[in-house]
N, C-alpha and C positions, 0 to 999 in steps of 0.2 A: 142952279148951282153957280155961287160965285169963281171967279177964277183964282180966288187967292186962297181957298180952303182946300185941304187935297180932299183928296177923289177916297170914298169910303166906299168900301165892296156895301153891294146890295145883303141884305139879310135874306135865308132863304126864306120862303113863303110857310106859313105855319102847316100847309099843307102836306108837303113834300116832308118836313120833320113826324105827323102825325103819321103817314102812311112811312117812314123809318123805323118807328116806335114800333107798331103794328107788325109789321114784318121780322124784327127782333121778337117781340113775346110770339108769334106765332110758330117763328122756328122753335125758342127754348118750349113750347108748350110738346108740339109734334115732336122733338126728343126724348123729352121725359113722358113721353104716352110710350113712344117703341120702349124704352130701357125698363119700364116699372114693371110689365108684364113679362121680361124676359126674363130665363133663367141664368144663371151663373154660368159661363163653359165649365162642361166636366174636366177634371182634371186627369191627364192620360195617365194608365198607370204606365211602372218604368215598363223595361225588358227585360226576359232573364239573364242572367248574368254567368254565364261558363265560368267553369272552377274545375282545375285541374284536381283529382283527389290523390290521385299517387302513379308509381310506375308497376311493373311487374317485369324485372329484369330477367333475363334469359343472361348461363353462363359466358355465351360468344357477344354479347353485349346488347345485344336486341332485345327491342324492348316493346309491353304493349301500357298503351295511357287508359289508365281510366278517368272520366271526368263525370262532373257534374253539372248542376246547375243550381243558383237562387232565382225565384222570382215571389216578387214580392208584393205583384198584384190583388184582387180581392176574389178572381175565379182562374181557372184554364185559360191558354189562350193558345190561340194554333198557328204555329210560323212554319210555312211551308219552305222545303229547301229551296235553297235559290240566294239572291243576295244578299236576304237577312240571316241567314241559316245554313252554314259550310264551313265545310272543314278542308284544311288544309295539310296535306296534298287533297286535290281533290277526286279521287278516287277515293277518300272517306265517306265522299258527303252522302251518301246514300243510305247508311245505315243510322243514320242521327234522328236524334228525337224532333219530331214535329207539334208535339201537344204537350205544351210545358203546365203544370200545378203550382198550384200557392205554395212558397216556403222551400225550405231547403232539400234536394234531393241529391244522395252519393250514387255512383255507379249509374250515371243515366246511360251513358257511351261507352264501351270499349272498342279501342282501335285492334285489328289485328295487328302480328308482329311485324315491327318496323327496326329498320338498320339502325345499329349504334349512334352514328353519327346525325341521322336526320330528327328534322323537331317535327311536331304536331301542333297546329292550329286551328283550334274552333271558335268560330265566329258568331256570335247571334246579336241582332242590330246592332251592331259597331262596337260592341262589347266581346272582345276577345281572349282567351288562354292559350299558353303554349307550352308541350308537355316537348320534356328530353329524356335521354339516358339519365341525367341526373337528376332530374326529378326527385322529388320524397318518392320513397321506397312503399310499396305495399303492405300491410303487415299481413298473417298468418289467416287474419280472419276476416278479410276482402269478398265482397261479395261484385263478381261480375252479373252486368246486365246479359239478361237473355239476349242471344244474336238470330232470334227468327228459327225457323226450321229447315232453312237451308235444303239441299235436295231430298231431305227426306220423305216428304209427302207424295215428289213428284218419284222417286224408287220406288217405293210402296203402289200408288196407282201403278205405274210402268207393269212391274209383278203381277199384282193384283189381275192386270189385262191378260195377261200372258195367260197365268194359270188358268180363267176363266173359258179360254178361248183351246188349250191344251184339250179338252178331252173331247171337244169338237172336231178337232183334226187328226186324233188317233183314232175316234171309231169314223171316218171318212176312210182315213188309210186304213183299217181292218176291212172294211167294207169292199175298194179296191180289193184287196189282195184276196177277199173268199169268192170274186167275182169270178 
């Protein structure tokens, strides 16, 4: 190299260029083998969606919520309570639905009587309603959700024990006493 010509970067080696080539179509190959074969992510269905349906006012102002729910997925799906699924106050959240249906359902919840003044809150994945005194009003032909069976199962057995166990202990005590 003379000294009056400047100084030209070396070229890289054809080498070093074919094993760059290589290494590009190798990636875009092993890409397009993972993505051809795969499937699409399913797409998640929503949540259900609580919906207030009305109040049932009491004369002193108390009042009980009925709510509902939409979901608008393609089967059931089960939210158990807890952070996705409560109601506020939460001494509600026990009696709320956990197996929600396709499509629109009235009267899934009813709260017991609540003070004039306070609201109701239910919550299912971050989709919330909140019922008041003022609320829309009931009409005449409101159907409430069944509320379970409550003690009656547990009266009934209780009963059921006693009577059972009754005529054991009176011919015991007749026995005693012709003793």
């Amino acid at each position: 190299m003379r000294p009056d010509q400047p100084a030209v970067p070396a070229r890289p080696a054809r080498t070093s260029r074919r094993r760059s080539a290589a290494t590009a179509v190798g990636a875009v190959a092993f890409v397009a083998a993972m993505t051809v074969g795969a499937a699409p992510p399913a797409a998640a269905a929503p949540p259900p969606i609580p919906i207030v349906d009305c109040v049932l006012v009491q004369p002193n102002g108390s009042f009980r919520a009925v709510f509902g729910y939409y979901y608008g997925g393609p089967s059931s799906v089960t939210i158990p309570h807890g952070p996705y699924n409560y109601a506020w106050p939460s001494d509600l959240t026990g009696s709320l639905p956990t197996t929600f249906e396709p499509g629109p359902h009235q009267g899934a919840f009813a709260t017991p009587l609540q003070p004039k003044n306070a609201k109701v809150t239910w919550v299912i994945a971050g989709w919330g309603s909140t019922a008041s005194w003022r609320t829309t009003r009931c009409g005449p032909d409101v159907v409430l959700p069944t509320e379970g069976n409550g003690m009656g199962p547990i009266l009934v057995l209780g009963l059921s024990m006693i009577l059972s166990f009754l005529p054991v202990a009176l011919r015991n005590r007749w026995r005693k006493r012709r003793a």
